[in-house]
C-alpha positions, -999 to 999 in steps of 0.1 A, spaced: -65 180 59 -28 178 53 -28 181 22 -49 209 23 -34 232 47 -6 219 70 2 253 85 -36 258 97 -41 224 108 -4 222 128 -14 261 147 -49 249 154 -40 220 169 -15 238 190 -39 264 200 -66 237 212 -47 208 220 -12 220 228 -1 195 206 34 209 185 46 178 169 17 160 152 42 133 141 46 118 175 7 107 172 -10 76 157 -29 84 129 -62 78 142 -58 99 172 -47 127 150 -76 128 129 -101 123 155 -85 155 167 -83 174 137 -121 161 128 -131 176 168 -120 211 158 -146 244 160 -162 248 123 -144 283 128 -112 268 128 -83 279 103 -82 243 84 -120 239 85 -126 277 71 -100 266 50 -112 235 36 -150 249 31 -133 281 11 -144 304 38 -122 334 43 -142 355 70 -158 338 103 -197 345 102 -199 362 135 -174 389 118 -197 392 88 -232 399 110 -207 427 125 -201 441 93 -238 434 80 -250 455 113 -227 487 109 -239 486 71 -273 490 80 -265 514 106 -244 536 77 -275 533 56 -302 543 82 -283 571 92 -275 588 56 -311 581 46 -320 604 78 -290 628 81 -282 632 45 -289 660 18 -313 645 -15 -287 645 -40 -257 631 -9 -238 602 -24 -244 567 -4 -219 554 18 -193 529 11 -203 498 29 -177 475 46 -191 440 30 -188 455 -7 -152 463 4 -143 430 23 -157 412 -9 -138 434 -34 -106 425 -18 -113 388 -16 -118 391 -51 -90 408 -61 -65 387 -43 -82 355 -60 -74 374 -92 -37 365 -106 -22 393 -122 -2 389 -153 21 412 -173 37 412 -210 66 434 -200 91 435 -178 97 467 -171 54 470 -162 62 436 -141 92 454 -123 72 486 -114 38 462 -100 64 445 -76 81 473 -67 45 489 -56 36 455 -43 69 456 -17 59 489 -4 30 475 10 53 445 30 
């Protein structure tokens, strides 16, 4: 789990065990500990390749079908269909697994540029 995601694995355990220095346990006892978390926890999600917490997605499944229903009742024939949230939240996970790559440096100087906006 280390090796996976230190970060995740040292703020879990702090936020369920109150444990901030790992080091000072045995081995075993840490990875009893570690192996105890919730399967929504940030090394877990981590380790499975999970990036949203399924409670969050039937959210977003149930405001998607509310969109729909209501357009197909409120809305004109012709009306354009409404963006729905899970075809945006999986756009963006796809996007940021994307690396982006440039041949210039002058195009590479503008994308970070835009890029530090955003910070």
């Amino acid at each position: 789990m280390l090796s996976v995601g230190r970060d995740a694995l040292l703020c879990d355990l702090a936020e369920v065990y109150h444990i901030y220095d790992f080091r000072a346990l045995p081995v075993h006892t840490l990875a009893a500990l570690a192996c105890g978390l919730r399967e929504d926890s940030r090394i877990k999600m981590k380790m499975a390749g999970v990036n949203y917490i399924p409670p969050y997605l039937l959210m977003v499944a149930m405001a998607d079908n509310t969109r729909v229903i209501l357009h197909y009742l409120t809305a004109k024939k012709n009306a354009q269909k409404p963006t729905l949230f899970a075809e945006l939240i999986e756009t963006k996970a796809e996007d940021a697994r994307k690396p982006q790559t440039t041949a210039q440096r002058a195009t590479f100087a503008a994308i970070r540029a835009e890029a530090e906006k955003h910070l």
